[in-house]
C-alpha positions in Angstrom: 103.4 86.9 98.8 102.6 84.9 101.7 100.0 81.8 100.8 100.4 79.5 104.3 100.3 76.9 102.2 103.3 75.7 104.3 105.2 76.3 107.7 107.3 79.3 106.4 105.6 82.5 108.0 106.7 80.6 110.9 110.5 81.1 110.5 109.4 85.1 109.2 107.3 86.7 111.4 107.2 87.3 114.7 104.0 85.7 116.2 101.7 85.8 119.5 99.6 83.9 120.2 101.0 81.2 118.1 98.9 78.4 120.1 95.7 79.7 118.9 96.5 79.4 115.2 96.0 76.3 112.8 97.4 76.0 109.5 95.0 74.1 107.7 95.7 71.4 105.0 94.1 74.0 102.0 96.9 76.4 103.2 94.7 78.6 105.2 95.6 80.1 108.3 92.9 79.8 110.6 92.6 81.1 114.2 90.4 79.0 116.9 88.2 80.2 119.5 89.0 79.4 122.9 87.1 78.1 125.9 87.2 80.5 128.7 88.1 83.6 126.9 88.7 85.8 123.5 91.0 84.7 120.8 94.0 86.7 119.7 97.0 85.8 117.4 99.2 88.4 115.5 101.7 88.2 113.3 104.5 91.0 112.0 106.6 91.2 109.2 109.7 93.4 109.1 110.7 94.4 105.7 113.9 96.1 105.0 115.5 97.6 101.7 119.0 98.9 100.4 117.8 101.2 98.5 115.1 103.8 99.5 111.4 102.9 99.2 108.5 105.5 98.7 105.3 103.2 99.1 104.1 100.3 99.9 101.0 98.7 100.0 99.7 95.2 101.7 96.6 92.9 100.7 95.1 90.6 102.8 92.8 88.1 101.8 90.7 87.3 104.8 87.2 86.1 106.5 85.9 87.4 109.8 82.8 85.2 110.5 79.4 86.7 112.4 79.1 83.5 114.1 82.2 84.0 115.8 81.8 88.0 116.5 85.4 87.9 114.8 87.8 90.8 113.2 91.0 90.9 110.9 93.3 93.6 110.8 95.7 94.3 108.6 97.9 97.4 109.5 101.4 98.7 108.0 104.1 101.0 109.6 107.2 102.7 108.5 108.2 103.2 112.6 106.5 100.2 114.2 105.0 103.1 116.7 102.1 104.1 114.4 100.2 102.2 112.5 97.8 102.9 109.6 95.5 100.2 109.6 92.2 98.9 108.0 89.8 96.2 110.2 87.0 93.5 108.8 84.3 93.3 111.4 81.7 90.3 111.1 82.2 89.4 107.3 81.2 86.0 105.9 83.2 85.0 103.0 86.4 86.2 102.2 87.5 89.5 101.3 90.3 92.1 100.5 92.0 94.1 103.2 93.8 96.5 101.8 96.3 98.9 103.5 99.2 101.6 102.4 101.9 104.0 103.3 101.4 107.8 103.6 102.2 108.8 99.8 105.2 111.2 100.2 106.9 109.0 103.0 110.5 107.8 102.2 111.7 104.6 104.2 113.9 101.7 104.0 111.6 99.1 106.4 108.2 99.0 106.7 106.2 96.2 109.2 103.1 94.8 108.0 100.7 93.5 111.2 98.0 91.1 111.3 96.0 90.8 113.9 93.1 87.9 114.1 90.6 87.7 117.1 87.2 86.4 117.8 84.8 85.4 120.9 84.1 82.1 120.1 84.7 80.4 123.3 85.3 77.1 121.6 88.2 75.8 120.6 87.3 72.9 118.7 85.8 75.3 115.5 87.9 77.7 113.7 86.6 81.1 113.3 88.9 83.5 111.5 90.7 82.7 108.0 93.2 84.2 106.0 95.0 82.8 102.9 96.8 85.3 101.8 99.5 88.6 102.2 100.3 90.2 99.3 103.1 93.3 99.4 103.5 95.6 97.1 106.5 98.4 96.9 108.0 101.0 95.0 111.6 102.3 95.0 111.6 106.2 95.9 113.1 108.4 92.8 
């Protein structure tokens, strides 16, 4: 489970748009508008087993403000070329995202993507929240 509640996801995923995000001091992740155009950050997890895997499934607890015309996306893939994926449009308050494999799949690593973006156009507020990944996985028979 990732909480942000420190600097770790740093040193584990892979992140763009790194300059947009803000870890706040609650242990949120929170991305920031920006003056002169939309607001992106995304950030991948590569997960890898030993031993076969059959499923897994990721959680996302997230917020997607109207104010700030924002969307979350939380996607998973066994490939990292196609990606099942589940978006929050315009939500206040926070929410589950919730995404799986394709039941029958066998794998041994799996990405998990999250994507943050908004059209704020001011980088002084922050739009978009998440404060939390959860991953969930089962070993194939």
């Amino acid at each position: 489970m990732e909480e942000f509640d420190n600097g770790d996801f740093i040193d584990v995923a892979e992140i763009r748009g790194f300059l947009n995000l803000l870890l706040t001091a609650d242990g949120t992740l929170a991305l920031r508008g920006r003056r002169t155009q939309d607001s992106q950050a995304i950030l991948i997890y590569h997960f890898w087993s030993q031993q076969p895997l059959s499923e897994a499934t990721v959680m996302a607890r997230c917020a997607a403000p109207n104010f700030a015309r924002a969307e979350n996306e939380l996607a998973v893939s066994v490939d990292r070329r196609q990606w099942l994926l589940v978006s929050q449009v315009q939500r206040d308050g926070a929410s589950q995202l919730r995404v799986a494999t394709p039941g029958g799949a066998r794998f041994q690593e799996f990405w998990v993507r999250l994507t943050m973006r908004n059209h704020m156009n001011d980088r002084e507020k922050i739009a978009n929240v998440c404060d939390r990944i959860t991953v969930q996985y089962k070993f194939a028979q």
